[in-house]
C-alpha positions as CSV (number, residue, x, y, z in Angstrom):
1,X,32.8,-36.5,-51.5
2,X,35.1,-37.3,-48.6
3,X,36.6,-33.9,-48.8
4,X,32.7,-32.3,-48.4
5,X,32.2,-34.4,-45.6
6,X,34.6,-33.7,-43.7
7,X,34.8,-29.7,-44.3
8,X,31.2,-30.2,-43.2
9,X,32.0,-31.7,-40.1
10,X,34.4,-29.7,-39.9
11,X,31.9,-26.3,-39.8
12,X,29.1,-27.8,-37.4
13,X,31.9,-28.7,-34.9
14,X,33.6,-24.8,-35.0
15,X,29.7,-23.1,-34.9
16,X,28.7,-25.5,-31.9
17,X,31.9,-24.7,-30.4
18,X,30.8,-20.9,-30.9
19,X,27.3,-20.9,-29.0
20,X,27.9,-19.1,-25.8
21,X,27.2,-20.3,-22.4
22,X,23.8,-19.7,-20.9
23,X,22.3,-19.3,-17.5
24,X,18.7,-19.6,-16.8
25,X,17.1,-17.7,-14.6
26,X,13.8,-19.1,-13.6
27,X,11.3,-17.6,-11.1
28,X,7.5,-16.9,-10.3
29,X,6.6,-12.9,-9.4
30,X,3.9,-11.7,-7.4
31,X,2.4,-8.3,-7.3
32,X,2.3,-7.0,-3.3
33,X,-1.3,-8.2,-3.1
34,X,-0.4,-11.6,-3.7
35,X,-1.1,-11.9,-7.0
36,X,0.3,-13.1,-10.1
37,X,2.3,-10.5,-12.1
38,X,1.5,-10.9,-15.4
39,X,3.5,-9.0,-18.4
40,X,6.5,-8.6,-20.7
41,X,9.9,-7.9,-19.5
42,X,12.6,-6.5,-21.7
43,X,16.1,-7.1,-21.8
44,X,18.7,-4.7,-23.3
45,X,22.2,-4.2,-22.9
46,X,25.4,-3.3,-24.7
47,X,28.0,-5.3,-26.8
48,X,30.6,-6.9,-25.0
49,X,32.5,-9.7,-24.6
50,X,32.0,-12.7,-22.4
51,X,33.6,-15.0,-20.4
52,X,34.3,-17.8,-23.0
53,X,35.4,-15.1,-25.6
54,X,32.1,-14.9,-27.6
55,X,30.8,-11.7,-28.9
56,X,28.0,-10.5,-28.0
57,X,26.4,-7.6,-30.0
58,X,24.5,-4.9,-28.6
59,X,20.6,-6.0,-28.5
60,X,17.5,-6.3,-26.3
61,X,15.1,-9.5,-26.0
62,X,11.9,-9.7,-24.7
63,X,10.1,-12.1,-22.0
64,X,6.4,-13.1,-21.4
65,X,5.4,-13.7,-18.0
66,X,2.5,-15.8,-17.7
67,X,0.5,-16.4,-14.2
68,X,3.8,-15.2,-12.7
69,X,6.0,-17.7,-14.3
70,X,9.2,-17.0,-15.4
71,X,12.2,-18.7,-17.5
72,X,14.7,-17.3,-20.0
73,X,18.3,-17.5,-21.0
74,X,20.9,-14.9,-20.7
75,X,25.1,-15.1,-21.2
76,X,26.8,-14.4,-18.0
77,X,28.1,-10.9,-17.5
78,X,30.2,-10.6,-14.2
79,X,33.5,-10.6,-15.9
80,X,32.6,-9.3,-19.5
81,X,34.7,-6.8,-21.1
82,X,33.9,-4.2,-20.9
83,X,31.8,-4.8,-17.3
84,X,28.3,-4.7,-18.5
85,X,25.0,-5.1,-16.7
86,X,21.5,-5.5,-18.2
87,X,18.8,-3.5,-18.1
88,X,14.9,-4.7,-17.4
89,X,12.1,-3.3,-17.5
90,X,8.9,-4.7,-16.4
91,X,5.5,-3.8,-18.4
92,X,2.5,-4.7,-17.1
93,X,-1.2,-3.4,-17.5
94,X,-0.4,-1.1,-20.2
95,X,2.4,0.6,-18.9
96,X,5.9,0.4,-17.3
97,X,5.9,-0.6,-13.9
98,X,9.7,-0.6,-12.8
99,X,13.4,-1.0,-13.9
100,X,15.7,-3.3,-12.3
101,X,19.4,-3.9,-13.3
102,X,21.0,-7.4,-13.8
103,X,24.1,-9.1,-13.1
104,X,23.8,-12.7,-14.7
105,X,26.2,-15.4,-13.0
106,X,27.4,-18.2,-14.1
107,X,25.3,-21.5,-13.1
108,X,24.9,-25.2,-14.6
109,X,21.6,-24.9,-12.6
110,X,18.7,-22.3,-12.5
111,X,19.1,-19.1,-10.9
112,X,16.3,-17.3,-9.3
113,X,15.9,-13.1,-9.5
114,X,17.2,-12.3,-6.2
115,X,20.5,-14.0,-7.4
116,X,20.4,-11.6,-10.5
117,X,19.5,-8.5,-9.1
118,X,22.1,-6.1,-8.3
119,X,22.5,-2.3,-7.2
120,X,24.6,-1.1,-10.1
121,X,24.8,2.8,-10.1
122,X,22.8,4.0,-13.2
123,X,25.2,5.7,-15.9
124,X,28.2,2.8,-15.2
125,X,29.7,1.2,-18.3
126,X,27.1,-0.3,-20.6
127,X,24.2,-0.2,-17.6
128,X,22.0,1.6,-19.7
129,X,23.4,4.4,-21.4
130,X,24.9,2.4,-24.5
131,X,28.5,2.7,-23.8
132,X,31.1,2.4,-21.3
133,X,31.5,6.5,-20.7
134,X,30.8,7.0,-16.5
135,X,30.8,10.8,-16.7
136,X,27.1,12.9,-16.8
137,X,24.6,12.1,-19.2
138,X,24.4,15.8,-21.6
139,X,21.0,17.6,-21.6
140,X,20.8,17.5,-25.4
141,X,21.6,13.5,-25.5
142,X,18.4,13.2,-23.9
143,X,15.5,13.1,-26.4
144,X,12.9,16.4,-26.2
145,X,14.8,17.3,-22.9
146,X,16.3,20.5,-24.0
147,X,12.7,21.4,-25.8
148,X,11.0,20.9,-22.6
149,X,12.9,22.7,-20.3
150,X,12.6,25.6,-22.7
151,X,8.8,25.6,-22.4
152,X,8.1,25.6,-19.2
153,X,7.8,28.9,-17.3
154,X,10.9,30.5,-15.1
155,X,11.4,32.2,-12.3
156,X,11.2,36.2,-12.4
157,X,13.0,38.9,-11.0
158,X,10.0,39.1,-8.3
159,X,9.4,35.6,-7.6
160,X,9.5,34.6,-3.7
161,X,8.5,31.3,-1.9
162,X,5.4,31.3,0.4
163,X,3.4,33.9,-1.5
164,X,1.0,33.7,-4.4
165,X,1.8,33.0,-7.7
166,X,0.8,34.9,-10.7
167,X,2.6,34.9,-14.4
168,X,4.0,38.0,-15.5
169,X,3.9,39.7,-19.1
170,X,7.2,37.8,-20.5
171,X,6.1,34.4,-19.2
172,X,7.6,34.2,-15.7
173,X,6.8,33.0,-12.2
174,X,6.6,36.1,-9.9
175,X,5.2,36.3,-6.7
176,X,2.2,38.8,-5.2
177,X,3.2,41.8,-3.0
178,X,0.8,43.4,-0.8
179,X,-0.7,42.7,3.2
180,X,-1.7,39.3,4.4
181,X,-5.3,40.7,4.5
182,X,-5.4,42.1,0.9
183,X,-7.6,40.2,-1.6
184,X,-5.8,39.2,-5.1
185,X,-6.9,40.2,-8.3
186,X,-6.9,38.6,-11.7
187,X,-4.1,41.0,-13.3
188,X,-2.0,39.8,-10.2
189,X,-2.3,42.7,-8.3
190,X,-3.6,42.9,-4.8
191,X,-5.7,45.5,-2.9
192,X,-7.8,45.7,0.2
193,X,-10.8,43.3,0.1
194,X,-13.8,44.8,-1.5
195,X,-11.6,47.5,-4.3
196,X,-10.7,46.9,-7.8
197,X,-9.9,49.9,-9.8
198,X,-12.6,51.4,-11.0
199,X,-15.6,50.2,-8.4
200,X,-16.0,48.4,-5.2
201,X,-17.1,44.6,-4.6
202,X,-17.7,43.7,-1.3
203,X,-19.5,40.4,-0.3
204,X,-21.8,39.7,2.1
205,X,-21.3,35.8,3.5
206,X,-24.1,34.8,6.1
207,X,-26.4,37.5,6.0
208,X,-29.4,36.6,8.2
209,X,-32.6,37.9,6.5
210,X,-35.0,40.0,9.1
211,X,-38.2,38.3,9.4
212,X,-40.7,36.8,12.0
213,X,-40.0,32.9,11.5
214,X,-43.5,31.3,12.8
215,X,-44.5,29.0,9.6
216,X,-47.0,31.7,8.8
217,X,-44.9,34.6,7.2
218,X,-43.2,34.6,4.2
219,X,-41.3,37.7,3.6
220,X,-37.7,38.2,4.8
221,X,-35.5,41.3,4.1
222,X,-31.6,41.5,3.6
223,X,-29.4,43.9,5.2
224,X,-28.7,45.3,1.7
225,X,-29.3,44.7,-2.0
226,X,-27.7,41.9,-4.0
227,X,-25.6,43.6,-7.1
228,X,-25.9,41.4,-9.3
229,X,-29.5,40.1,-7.9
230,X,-28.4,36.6,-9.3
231,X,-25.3,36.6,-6.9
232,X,-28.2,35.9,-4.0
233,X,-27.5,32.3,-2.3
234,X,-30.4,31.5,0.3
235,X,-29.8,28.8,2.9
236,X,-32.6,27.4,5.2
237,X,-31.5,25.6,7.5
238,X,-27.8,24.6,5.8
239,X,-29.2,23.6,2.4
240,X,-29.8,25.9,-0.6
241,X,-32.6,26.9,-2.2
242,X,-33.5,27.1,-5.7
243,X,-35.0,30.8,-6.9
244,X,-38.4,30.6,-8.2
245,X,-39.1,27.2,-6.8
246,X,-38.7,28.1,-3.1
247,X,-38.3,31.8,-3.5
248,X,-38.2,34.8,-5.1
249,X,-36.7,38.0,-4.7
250,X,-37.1,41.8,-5.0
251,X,-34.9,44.3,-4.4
252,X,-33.6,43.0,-0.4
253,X,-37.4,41.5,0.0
254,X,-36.8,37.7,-0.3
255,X,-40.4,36.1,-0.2
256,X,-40.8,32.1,0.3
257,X,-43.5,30.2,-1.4
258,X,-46.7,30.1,0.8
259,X,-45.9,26.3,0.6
260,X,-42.5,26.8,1.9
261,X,-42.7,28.8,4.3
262,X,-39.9,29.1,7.1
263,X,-41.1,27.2,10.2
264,X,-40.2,28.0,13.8
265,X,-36.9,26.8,14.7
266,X,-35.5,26.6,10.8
267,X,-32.3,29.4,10.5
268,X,-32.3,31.6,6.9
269,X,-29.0,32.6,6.3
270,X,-28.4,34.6,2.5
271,X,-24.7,35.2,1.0
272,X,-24.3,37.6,-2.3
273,X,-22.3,40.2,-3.7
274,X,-22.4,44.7,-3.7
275,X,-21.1,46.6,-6.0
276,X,-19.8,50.3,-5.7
277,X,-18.2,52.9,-3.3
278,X,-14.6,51.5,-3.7
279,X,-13.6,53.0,-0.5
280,X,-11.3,50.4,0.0
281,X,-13.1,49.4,3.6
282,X,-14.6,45.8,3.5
283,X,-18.0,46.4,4.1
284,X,-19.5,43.1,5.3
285,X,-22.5,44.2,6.2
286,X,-23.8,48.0,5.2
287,X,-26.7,48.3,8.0
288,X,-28.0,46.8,11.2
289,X,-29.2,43.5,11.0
290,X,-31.8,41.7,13.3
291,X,-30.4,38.2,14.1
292,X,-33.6,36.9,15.7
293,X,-36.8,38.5,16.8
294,X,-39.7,36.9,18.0
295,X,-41.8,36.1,21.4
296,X,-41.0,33.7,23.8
297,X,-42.7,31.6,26.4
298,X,-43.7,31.3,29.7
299,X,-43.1,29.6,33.1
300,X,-45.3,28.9,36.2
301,X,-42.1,27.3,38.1
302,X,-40.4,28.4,40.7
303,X,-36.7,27.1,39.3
304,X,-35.1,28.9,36.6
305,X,-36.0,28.0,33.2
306,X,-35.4,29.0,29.8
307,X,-38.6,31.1,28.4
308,X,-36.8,32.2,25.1
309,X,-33.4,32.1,22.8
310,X,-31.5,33.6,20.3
311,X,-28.6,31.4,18.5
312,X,-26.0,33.4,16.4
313,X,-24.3,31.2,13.7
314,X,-20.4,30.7,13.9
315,X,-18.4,32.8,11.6
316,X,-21.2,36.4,11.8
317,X,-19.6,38.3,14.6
318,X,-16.4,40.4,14.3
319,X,-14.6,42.8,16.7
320,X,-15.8,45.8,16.5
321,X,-19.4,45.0,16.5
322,X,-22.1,45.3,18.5
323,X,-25.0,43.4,19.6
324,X,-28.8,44.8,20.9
325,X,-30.8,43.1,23.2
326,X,-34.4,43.9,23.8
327,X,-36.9,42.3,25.8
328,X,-40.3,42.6,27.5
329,X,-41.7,40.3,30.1
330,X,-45.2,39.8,31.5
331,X,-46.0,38.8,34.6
332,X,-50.1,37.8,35.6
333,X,-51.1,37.6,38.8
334,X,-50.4,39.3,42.1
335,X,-49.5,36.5,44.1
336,X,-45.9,35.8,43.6
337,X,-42.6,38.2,43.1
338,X,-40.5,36.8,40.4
339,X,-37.1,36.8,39.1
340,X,-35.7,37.2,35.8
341,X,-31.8,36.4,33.7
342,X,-30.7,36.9,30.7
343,X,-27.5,34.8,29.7
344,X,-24.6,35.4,26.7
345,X,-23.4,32.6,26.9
346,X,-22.6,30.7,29.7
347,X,-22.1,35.0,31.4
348,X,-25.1,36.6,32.7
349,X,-25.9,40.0,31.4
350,X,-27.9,40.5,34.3
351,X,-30.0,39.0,37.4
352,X,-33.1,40.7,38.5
353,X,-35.7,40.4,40.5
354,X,-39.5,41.5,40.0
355,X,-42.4,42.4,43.5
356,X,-45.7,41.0,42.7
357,X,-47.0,43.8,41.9
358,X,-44.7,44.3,39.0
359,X,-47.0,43.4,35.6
360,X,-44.3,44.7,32.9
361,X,-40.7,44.9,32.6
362,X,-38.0,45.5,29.9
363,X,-34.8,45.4,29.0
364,X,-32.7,47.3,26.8
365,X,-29.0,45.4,26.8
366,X,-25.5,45.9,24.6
367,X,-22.3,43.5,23.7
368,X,-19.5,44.9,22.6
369,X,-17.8,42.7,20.0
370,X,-14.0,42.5,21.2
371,X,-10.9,40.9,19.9
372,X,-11.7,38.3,22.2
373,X,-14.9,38.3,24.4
374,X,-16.9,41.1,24.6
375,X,-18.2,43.6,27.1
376,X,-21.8,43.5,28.1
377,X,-24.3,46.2,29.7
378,X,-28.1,46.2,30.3
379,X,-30.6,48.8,31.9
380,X,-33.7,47.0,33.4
381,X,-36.8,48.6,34.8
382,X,-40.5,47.6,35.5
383,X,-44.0,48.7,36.8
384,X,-42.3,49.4,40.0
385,X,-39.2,48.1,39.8
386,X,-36.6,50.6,39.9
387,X,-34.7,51.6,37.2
388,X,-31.0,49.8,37.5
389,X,-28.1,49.3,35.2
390,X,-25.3,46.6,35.4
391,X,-22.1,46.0,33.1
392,X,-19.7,42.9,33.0
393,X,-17.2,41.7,30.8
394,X,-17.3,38.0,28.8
395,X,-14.7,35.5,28.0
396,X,-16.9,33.3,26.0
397,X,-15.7,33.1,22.5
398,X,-18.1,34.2,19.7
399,X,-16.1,32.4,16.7
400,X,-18.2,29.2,16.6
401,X,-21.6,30.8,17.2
402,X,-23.0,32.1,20.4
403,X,-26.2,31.7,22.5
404,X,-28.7,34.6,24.2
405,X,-30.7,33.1,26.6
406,X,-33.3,34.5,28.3
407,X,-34.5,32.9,31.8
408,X,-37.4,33.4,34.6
409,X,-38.8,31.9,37.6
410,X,-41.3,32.4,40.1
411,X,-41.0,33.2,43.9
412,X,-44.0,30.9,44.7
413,X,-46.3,29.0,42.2
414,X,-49.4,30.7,41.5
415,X,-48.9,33.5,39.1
416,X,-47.2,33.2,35.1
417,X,-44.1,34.9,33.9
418,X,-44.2,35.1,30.0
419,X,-41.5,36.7,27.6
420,X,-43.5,38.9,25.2
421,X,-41.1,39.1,22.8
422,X,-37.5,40.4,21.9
423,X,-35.2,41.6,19.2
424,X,-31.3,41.3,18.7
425,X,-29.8,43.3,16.1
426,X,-26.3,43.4,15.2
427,X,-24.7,46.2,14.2
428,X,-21.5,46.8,11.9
């Protein structure tokens, strides 16, 4: 019985003697918003020996973290053998967060994490890589990596940076040839906008349907045909309407609901698509299109006002186009001369001025569409007013949308100038 005892003893004092030293590290962690972290930690690291000769086997070991709180128990690792650091990662909503590295001290008191952490480089001896080897991790030791890199897509013998991408026949990235200006087909090749290879597309954006808008009429026409008719958008006023329930259409006829019909001041605009004649031209628009027509109104002053306008949307004119003007005043009464303008933009197209015996005049006036600006002319003549012509250039830029404004005044009060009405037509 003696001898049991003491080979008893004997045991618990050589397995106490065993247990390694611990450090605890003991902390609270807050997300960047101030908040408490909460989540699991997991601790993993290779075999190695530590500092008071125990043997520690390779393993991982997990850690709740509660409101923030933390508190566990490693061995310290500075001066194990082989030098080994462990490896955390945080989880937290589902998902890992981060990974930090760990370099566990020795302490008879509690250490906190900012006494733990340390900038090992990833791949040294037992960091994370389950050995002590420092050299490059192999492709094929990595699980799924070699698969991966298999399947995805590589470059080919025509790929180029800073051009459209397209996927050739045997899987690889090449890139688009062709002119800045060239639209991009499906197959990958590219062509001048408005070809494919059998028949032309071309689109019409911003079309402005030709119409009277006074609240009364209801039938607009298109410069062309929509091919197919459902490629037809129609925009009153910015916002699109719905076919059948604000309009129908036939043919290039677009016809409002008598309900809905456009009132003065609104602006139609109509995008859609043509299809054939692959000439390989973009034709935006095929024919002349009136951009306003209507009559204006009328002054009794004797300071120039505005009697009339015509606002072209941003985006409709291009170089190389050209813009008609036509207008007709009326002047009543016999007591006052008169004087009329007519502005593009902030440039006058021409200044003129009226006898009182004059009772009609018109105008028949052009803008050249240019790179930048445009050149305008205008030939003016009345019941006696002579004929006369003018020309002038413009520096005002057409891009965002430009204004035709058409102005009058009176010598002395008495009589009425009126703008009976005017067209402007653009033509490709």
């Amino acid at each position: 019985m003696i001898r049991r005892t003491l080979f008893a003893a004997v045991c618990l004092a050589s397995a106490f003697a065993a247990t390694p030293q611990l450090t605890t590290i003991q902390d609270v962690l807050y997300k960047a918003d101030g908040t408490r972290f909460n989540g699991i930690l997991t601790i993993s690291w290779s075999g190695f020996q530590s500092i008071d000769s125990n043997t520690i086997a390779t393993q991982s070991t997990t850690a709740k973290v509660v409101a923030g709180n933390l508190r566990l128990q490693l061995v310290p690792n500075p001066l194990s053998t082989p030098q080994t650091y462990y490896t955390v990662t945080y989880n937290s909503d589902g998902r890992v967060q981060f990974q930090e590295t760990w370099l566990v001290p020795s302490s008879a008191t509690p250490v906190r994490l900012r006494d733990v952490r340390t900038t090992a480089v990833a791949g040294s001896a037992g960091a994370d890589t389950g050995g002590s080897s420092t050299g490059p991790i192999p492709e094929s030791d990595v699980v799924g990596l070699v698969a991966d890199l298999a399947a995805r897509p590589l470059e080919g013998s025509a790929y180029a940076a800073g051009r459209v991408a397209f996927i050739d026949p045997l899987g690889a990235i090449d890139a688009v040839s062709g002119n800045a200006s060239d639209c991009l087909h499906v197959d990958g090749s590219s062509a001048a906008c408005g070809t494919s290879g059998t028949s032309g597309t071309s689109f019409v954006d911003g079309d402005s349907p030709a119409g009277i808008v006074d609240g009364a009429n209801t039938a607009f026409t298109l410069s062309a045909t929509p091919n197919p008719a459902s490629s037809l958008a129609v925009y009153r006023n910015g916002i699109l309407q719905k076919a059948v329930q604000d309009y129908t259409a036939n043919g290039n006829v677009v016809t409002f609901v008598t309900a809905d019909a456009p009132q003065p001041g609104d602006t139609l605009l109509a995008s859609y698509r043509l299809s054939g004649g692959a000439s390989g031209t973009a034709q935006t628009y095929p024919s002349p299109q009136v951009l306003c027509s209507g009559t204006g109104s009328a002054t009794t002053g004797v300071t120039m006002a505005s009697i009339g306008a015509c606002s072209i949307p941003a985006g409709l004119l291009l170089a190389g186009d050209r813009v008609e003007i036509h207008f007709d005043l009326a002047h009543n009464g016999t007591t006052s001369g008169f004087t009329f303008e007519a502005d593009w933009a902030a440039t006058p197209i021409l200044n003129r001025s009226g006898a009182s015996s004059d009772a009609l005049v018109t105008v028949r006036a052009d803008a050249g569409i240019l790179a930048s600006g445009a050149q305008l002319s205008a030939q003016s003549w009345g019941t006696v007013l002579p004929f006369g012509a003018a020309v002038a250039p413009s520096t005002d830029a057409y891009t965002s949308g430009i204004t035709i404004n058409f102005q009058g005044k009176l010598a002395q009060a008495g009589d009425t100038l009126t703008l009976a009405g005017f067209t402007v037509v653009r033509i490709p």
